[in-house]
Each structure stands twice: as structure tokens, then as C-alpha cells.
C-alpha positions in Angstrom: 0.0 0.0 0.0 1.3 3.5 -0.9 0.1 6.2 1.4 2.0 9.7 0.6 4.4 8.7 -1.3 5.5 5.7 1.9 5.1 2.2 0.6 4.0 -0.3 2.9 4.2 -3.9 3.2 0.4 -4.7 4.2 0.7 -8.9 5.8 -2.3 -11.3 6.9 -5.3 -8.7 4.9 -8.0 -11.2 5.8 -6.7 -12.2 9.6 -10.1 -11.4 11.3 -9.4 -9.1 14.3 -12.7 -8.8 15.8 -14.4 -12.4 15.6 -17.3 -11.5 16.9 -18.7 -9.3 14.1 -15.9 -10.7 11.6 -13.9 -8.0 11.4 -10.4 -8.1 9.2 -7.2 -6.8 9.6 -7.7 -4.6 5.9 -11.2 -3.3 7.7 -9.5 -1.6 10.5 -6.9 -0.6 8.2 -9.2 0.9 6.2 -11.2 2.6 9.0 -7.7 4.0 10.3 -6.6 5.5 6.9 -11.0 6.7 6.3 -10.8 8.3 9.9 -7.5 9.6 10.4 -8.3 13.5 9.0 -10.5 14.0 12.1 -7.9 11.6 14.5 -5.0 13.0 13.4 -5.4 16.5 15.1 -5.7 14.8 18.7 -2.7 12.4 18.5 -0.1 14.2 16.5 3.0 15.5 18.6 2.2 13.3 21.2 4.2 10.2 22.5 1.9 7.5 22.0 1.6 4.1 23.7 -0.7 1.2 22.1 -2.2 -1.9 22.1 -1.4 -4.7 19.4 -3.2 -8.3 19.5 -1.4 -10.1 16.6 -4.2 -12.5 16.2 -7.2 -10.6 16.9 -8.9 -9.8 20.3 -10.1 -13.6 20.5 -6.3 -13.6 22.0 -4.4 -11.8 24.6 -2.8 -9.1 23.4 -0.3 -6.3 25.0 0.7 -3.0 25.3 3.8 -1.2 24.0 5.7 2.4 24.4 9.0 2.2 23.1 9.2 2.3 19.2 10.8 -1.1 17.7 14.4 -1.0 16.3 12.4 -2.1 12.8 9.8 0.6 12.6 11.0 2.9 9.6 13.0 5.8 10.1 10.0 7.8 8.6 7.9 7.4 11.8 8.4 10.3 14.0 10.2 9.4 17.0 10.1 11.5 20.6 12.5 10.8 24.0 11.1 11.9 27.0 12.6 11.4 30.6 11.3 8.3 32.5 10.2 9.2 36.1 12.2 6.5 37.5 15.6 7.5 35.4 16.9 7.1 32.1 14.6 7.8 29.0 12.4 6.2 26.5 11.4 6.8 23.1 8.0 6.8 21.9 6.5 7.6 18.7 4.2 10.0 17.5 1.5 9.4 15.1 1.7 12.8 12.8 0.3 11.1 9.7 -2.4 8.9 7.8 0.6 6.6 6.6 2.0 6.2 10.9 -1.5 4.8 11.3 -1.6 2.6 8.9 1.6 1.4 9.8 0.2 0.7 13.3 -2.6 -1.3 11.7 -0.8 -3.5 9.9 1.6 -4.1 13.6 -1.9 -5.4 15.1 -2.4 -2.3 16.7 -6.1 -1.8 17.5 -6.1 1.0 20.2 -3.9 4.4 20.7 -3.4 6.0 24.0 -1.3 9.5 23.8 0.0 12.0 26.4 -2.0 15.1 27.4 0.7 16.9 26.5 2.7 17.7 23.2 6.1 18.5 21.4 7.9 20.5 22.6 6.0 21.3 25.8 6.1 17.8 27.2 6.2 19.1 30.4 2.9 21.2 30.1 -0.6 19.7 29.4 -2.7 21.2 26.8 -5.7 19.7 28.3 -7.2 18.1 31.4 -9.1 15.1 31.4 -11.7 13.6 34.2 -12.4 10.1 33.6 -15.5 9.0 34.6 -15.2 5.1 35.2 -18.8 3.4 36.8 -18.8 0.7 39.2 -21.9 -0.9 37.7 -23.4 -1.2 34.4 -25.7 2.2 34.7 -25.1 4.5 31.8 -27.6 7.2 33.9 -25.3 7.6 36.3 -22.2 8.5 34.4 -24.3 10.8 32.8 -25.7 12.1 35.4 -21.8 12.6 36.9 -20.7 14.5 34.0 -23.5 16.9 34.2 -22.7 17.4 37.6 -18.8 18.1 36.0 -20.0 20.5 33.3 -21.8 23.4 35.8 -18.9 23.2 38.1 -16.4 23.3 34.9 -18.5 26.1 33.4 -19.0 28.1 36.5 -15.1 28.3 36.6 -15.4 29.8 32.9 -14.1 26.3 31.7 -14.9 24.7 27.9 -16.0 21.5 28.8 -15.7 18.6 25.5 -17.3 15.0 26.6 -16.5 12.1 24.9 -17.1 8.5 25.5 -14.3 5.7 25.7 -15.8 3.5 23.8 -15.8 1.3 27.2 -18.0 1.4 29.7 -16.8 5.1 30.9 -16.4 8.7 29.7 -14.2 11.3 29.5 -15.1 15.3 30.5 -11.8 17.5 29.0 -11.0 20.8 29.1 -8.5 22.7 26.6 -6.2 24.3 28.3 -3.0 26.4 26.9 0.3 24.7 27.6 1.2 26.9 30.9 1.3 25.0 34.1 3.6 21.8 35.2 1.6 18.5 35.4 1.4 18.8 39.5 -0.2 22.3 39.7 -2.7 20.7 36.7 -3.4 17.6 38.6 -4.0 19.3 42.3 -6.5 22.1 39.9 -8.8 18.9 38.5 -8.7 17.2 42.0 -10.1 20.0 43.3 -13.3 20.1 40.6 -13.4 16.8 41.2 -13.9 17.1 45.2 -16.7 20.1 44.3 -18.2 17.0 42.4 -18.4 14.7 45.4 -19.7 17.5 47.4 -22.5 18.1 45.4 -23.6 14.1 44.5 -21.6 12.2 47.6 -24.0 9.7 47.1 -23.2 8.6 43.3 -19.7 10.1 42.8 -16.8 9.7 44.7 -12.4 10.1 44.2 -12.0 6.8 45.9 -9.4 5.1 43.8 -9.9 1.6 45.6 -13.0 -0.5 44.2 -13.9 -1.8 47.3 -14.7 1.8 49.2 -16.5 3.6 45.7 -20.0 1.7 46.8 -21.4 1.8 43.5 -20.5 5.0 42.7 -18.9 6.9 39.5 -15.3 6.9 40.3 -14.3 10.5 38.7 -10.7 9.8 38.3 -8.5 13.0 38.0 -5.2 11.6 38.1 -4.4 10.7 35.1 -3.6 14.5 34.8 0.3 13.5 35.1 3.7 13.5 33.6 3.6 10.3 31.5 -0.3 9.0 32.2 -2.2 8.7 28.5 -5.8 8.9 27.9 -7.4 6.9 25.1 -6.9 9.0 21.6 -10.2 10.5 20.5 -11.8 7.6 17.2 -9.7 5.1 18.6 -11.2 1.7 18.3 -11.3 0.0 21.3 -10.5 -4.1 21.7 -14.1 -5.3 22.3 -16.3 -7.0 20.3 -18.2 -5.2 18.6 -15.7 -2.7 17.8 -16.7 0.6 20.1 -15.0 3.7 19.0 -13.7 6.6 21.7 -16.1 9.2 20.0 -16.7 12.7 20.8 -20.3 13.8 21.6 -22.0 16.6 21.7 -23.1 17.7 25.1 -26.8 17.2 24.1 -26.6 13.4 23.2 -25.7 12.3 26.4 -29.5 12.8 27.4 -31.1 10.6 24.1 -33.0 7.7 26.2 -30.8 5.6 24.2 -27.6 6.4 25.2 -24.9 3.8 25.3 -21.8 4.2 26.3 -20.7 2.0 23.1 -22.8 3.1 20.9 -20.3 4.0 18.1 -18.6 1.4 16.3 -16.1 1.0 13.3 -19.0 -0.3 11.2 -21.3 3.0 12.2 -19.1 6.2 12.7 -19.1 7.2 9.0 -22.7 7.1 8.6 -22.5 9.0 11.7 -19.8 11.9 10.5 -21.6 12.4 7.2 -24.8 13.5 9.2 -23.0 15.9 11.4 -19.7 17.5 12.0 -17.1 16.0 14.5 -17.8 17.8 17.4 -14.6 18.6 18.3 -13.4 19.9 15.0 -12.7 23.4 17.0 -11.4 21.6 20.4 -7.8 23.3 20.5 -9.3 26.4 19.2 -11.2 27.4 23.0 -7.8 26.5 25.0 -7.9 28.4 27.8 -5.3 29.6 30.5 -5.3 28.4 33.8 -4.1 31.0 36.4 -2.9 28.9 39.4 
């Protein structure tokens, strides 16, 4: 396959990826080179971890952050300081042609930094993830209502999206200012407004065992190094659920589902309306702390 002007070797076209709905390797391709003008924007500049399952989800796959000594020289490639010492090179997905690379590697989800080159350091945005203890979509949404007024009445842009999971993310755009820590301790602090005002379905209790049933509203991914699923990634379930972007209204439709957008439904989706975070990086704002 020659995508601008890179050639690449494309193995194992029909391996099915998803066995559940039947899904082949050249169909994810495919939707990774179809969506990648809308992805693209979110991912690129950032160092980028992801998941591969070489023979499809019906196996156990892994995770991987350091680029491979035989990924082409072509990929971009970013080193970034290790908390614990020493560094480690990631890549960075900047084009159509690094994605369908990744495809063809068995890669079927992308997780990247909230932050970007060459302000590693600094966070352009800050993510709450709302992770439920049961199988209640109401009360996520219910949680990231809760989010939004508190995010608005601080003169905040708040984007939702779900994770194509069972959860979903709140984000805010924020200019590249502040270190990672001041960032972190500004969203723990929404977050804690949150509990106040629902203690009873939303808590910051990272261990399972104390949240009772409630949405864990989990700020702490806001850190040097953490990665947050990339926006139209396709996540490795079975019937292919896609981290897509919502508007805010949507999240009320009596059928909402969590997984409700899929790589066999997104384009019919984008060709009735716009992504809905076309103009995300566009409302960035600063963060006096």
C-alpha cells in the first residue's frame, strides 16, 4: 500500500481481528486510513503508547511504548525522561501513513500523552475520567453533568466524549502553561466540588472496594507520563466501540450507550453531522494557578 508517497508492506489482509462481528485486519486498516483527517489532530506530537493483538482480540494481546528497532526511520520518534531514570522513546503518530503502519503491527487502540512537542512538560488539556462501578449508563451521565456546571461556573470549555468502554471522559483545553502537579491538584479539586455536590453517586476513591457503587471521577491521570485513550480510537471489544466525541446534548437521548459508536457505524454518523470537536484546540484556555 502507498500512502504519501510511503510504501507499505500490508501482511495477513483477511486475519479477522474482531471475531465477533468478523472483522479483518484490511477493515481496521481501512477505517484508520478513512478516519484519520478527524484523529490526526488529537494524536499528533504526542508520544503515543498502544495496544497490538497479533491474532485478533479472541487472543491476549499487549501494550507497548518504546518504538521497535524495525519501525522505519519515517515514523516520527520523541524521548522523554522516565520518572524513575533514564529515558524512553515513543513515537508519535503525525500522519495517515503512521497509522496505517500501526494497523498492519496489530495495533487496535492508541493512547497518547496530554501533552505535546515540545512542551512535554505542560498539558494542553485536562481530562476527568468517569469510570462506573456498575453497568448504569444514567449515572455516568448524570456525573458528567454534575462536571459541566462546576467546569462552566469556573469559565471552563468542557468537550465529553465516550471511551468507547464502559466510561467517559469530561476534558478541558487548556494552553500549555502549568507543570503536570499544579494541573493535577486544579482537577482534584473540581473533582472534590463534584463529590460534594452528589456524595452519594460520585466519589475520588481510587480503591473499588470503598467507591460503593459510585462513579469513580478519576483526575489523576492528569500527570507527567499518564495517556488517555486517543479520540476515534477503536477499542478491543467485540463489537468494535470507537472513543467518540459527543456533543453535550446526546448524552441525554434515552438511548444512550456508552458503546454506541462502532467502526462499522461512525461514517454514517460523521456524514450527518460534524465531529464535534473539530474546533477543540481552538477554545484552549489559561489556567491562572
Amino acid at each position: 500500500m502507498k500512502i504519501n508517497g510511503r510504501s507499505i508492506d500490508i501482511s495477513n489482509r483477511t486475519r479477522i481481528m474482531f471475531p465477533g462481528i468478523g472483522l479483518s485486519k484490511e477493515e481496521l486498516i481501512d477505517y484508520y486510513i478513512r478516519i484519520s483527517e478527524v484523529m490526526l489532530p488529537h494524536i499528533q506530537g504526542r508520544p503515543a503508547l498502544f495496544e497490538r493483538y497479533p491474532n485478533g482480540i479472541g487472543e491476549k494481546g499487549f501494550y507497548q511504548q518504546a518504538v521497535s528497532d524495525y519501525f522505519p526511520k519515517w515514523i516520527r520518534r520523541i524521548t522523554v525522561d522516565k520518572k524513575s531514570g533514564g529515558t524512553i522513546t515513543h513515537l508519535s503518530c503525525d500522519n495517515k501513513e503512521t497509522l496505517v503502519y500501526l494497523a498492519n503491527q496489530a495495533c487496535i487502540t492508541l493512547h497518547v500523552w496530554l501533552s505535546r512537542m515540545p512542551g512535554i512538560d505542560k498539558p494542553d488539556k485536562i481530562i476527568f475520567d468517569l469510570d462506573p462501578s456498575e453497568d448504569d449508563p444514567s449515572l455516568i451521565v448524570k456525573a458528567a453533568k454534575v462536571l459541566k456546571k462546576i467546569l462552566e461556573d469556573e469559565g471552563l470549555p468542557a468537550y465529553v466524549m465516550l471511551t468507547g468502554s464502559s466510561g467517559m471522559h469530561v476534558v478541558v483545553p487548556i494552553r500549555p502553561e502549568s507543570g503536570f502537579d499544579k494541573i493535577r491538584s486544579f482537577a482534584k479539586e473540581l473533582s472534590e466540588r463534584a463529590v460534594e455536590e452528589d456524595p452519594d453517586e460520585i466519589t475520588t476513591e481510587q480503591r473499588k472496594s470503598k467507591r460503593k457503587g459510585r462513579i469513580f471521577m478519576d483526575y489523576l491521570r492528569n500527570s507527567y507520563g499518564q495517556t488517555s485513550v486517543a479520540p476515534y480510537s477503536v477499542r478491543s471489544l467485540d463489537n468494535s466501540p470507537i472513543a467518540a466525541p459527543l456533543e453535550w446534548s446526546e448524552i441525554s437521548y434515552k438511548n444512550f450507550d456508552p458503546q454506541k459508536y462502532t467502526v462499522k457505524n461512525i461514517f454514517r454518523r460523521l456524514g450527518q453531522i460534524k465531529d464535534p470537536w473539530q474546533n477543540f484546540y481552538d477554545h484552549a484556555v489559561s489556567i491562572d494557578l
